[in-house]
C-alpha positions, 0 to 999 in steps of 0.5 A: 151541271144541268145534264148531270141533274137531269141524267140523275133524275132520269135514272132514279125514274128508271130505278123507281119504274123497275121498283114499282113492276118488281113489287107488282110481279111480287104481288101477282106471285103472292096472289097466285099462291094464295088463289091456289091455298084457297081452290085447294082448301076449297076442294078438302072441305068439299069432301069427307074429312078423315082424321088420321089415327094419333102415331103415339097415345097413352091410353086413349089420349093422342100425343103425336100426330102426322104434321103436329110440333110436340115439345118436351122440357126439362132442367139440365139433368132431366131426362128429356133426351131420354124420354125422347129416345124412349119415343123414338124406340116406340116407333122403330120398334113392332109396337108389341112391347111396352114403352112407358105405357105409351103405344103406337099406331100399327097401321099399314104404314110404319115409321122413319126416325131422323134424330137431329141432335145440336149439343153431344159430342159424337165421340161417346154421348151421341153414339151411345144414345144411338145404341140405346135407342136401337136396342130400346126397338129390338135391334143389336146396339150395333146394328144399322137400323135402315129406318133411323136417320141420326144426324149431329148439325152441332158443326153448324153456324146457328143461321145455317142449322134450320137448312140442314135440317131441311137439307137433312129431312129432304135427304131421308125423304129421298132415301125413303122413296128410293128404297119404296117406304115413301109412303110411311111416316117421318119422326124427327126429333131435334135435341135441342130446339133453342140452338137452331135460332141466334136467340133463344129470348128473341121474339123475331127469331122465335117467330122465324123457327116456328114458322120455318118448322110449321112450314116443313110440317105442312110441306113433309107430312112429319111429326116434330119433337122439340126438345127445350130447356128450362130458364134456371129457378123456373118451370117455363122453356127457356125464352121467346122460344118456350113462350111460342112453343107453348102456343105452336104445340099440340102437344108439351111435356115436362120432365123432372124429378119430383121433390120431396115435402122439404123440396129436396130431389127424390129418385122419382122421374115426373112426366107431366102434360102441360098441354094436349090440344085435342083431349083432356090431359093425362095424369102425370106419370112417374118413371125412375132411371134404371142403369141396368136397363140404360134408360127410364123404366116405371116407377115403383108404384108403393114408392110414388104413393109415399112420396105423393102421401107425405106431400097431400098430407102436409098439404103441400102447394104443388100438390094442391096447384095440380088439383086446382088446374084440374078444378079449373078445367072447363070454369070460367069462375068459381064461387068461395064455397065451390073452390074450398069444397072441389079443390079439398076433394081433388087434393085429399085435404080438409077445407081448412088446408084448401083455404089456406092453398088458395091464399098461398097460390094468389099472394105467390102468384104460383103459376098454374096452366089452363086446359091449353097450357098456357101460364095462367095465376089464380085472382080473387074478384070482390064485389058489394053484395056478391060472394067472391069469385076465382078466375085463372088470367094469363100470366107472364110471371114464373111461380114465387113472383114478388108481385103482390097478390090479393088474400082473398079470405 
């Protein structure tokens, strides 16, 4: 018994010795990369920073950039595989035609689009989104366009999609430098985002996509469009997934239609910018669905400014959160008298209809959105003997929580 014990021991030894030079080699493997990340960072900083101009913009706002993660979402029924088609066409196409008023950068470079799509069948739904998109860049439906890359990994199991993706992305990046476009700029689009993790409402797997494709961002140079979808009965991206997107995006995008006073549907497409890292957010945009075009077109502008009119002169609450984002912008508070007067002004209502929006917005705890996107509600701070104040906090809770808020006059 005495010589089995002591041979237990002596393995456990062997086994913890090896253990302890594994981790150390592991540790000097760390080191090693990151002694190298600093020299290489060290040596960029040493030198003239050129920043790179935006692929696509809308005026002279950027929306996608070399190495960023953009996000689009949406209800079912939205139109965000539309609008990301819409995008896809911009970049394969010359650039001279109008897409939306959005425009790409015509730099010595062109562009390469790999469309990666998780939840069509490719029987009739995929293909023809194929079609749309080459026509919407100036080819023939059915002609190969030798810079779009379509791919469906909807036969994947979801722990293996992220390696197709990469496997995907490598394949188009061979292709590019074996026909000598090694040099031009990779799109990818994925539609939808959510089916490439086991849980979309989990947060370590939430964590685990975006740093995987942060990752492929940094090692490929490409743009990524992450297409999501909306949790039911609210306007946050679906799970842990919308909630880390939203701090992973320089830029994010809802699409949906914009509903009438009595909350009906219109015909009008809404494309608001919840968030554009580096420049102030452009105004919504509206676009209606054209079956003769096959895909989204801008909307009658007498037709939005009906709809628009109705909604400001019933003082309507979405109307009047809008503006209060854009009051907000660049205040950390903002006294009774200055919220009433600017949010009347921006909103085209009386002082009156402002006051009772502001209560509306804080008893409901509305979700508005700071300049970097993020979930915010209003709160009224009282003091003795000062006028009452009004900050955006970051907040969890979705538009129509139950949670009780202050009534601030």
């Amino acid at each position: 018994m005495t010589g089995d014990s002591n041979n237990k021991k002596r393995t456990r030894a062997h086994e913890d010795a090896e253990k302890r030079v594994a981790e150390a080699a592991s540790k000097r493997e760390m080191l090693d990369r990151l002694k190298w990340s600093s020299d290489d960072l060290k040596i960029k900083a040493a030198g003239k920073i050129v920043f790179l101009p935006a692929w696509v913009t809308l005026g002279d706002v950027p929306i996608i950039s070399r190495g960023t993660i953009n996000l689009i979402q949406g209800k079912a029924g939205a139109h965000k595989s539309r609008f990301a088609e819409t995008l896809a066409g911009l970049l394969l196409s010359d650039g001279r035609k109008d897409f939306l008023g959005f425009k790409r950068y015509r730099g010595s470079e062109g562009y390469c689009v790999a469309y990666v799509d998780t939840e069509r069948n490719c029987l009739e739904d995929f293909p023809a989104a194929i079609q749309r998109i080459r026509t919407a860049a100036g080819y023939r439906p059915t002609e190969d366009t030798p810079n779009f890359y379509p791919v469906s990994i909807k036969q994947e199991t979801r722990e293996d999609r992220l390696t197709a993706v990469r496997t995907w992305i490598d394949h188009v990046q061979d292709d590019m430098y074996n026909r000598g476009v090694g040099d031009w700029n990779l799109f990818v689009v994925l539609d939808v985002v959510t089916d490439c993790a086991r849980s979309f409402n989990n947060d370590s797997d939430s964590l685990l996509l975006f740093d995987y494709i942060g990752n492929l961002c940094e090692d490929t140079g490409a743009a990524f469009l992450l297409l999501l979808h909306e949790n039911p009965g609210t306007e946050k991206a679906r799970g842990h997934i919308g909630t880390e997107g939203l701090n992973k995006a320089n830029t994010q995008i809802q699409i949906g239609y914009e509903r009438k006073e009595n909350g009906e549907d219109t015909e009008l497409i809404k494309v608001k910018f919840l968030k554009t890292r580096n420049a102030a957010k452009p105004e919504p945009l509206y676009f209606q669905f054209s079956r003769t075009e096959g895909g989204l077109v801008a909307a009658d502008k007498e037709r939005v400014r009906e709809v628009l009119a109705e909604k400001t002169k019933a003082g309507n609450i979405e109307i009047a959160a809008e503006a209060m984002e854009r009051v907000m912008v660049g205040r950390g508070e903002i006294t009774k008298q200055d919220i009433l007067t600017l949010l009347a002004a921006e909103a085209g209502i009386s002082e009156r209809t402002a006051e009772r929006r502001v209560n509306d917005l804080i008893s409901t705890g509305y979700t508005l959105r700071d300049d970097q996107g993020r979930a915010c509600v209003l709160i009224a701070t009282r003091a003795t003997g000062r006028a009452t104040t009004y900050t955006l906090q970051p907040s969890s809770e979705g538009k129509g929580s139950d949670k009780d808020g202050d009534i601030p006059f």
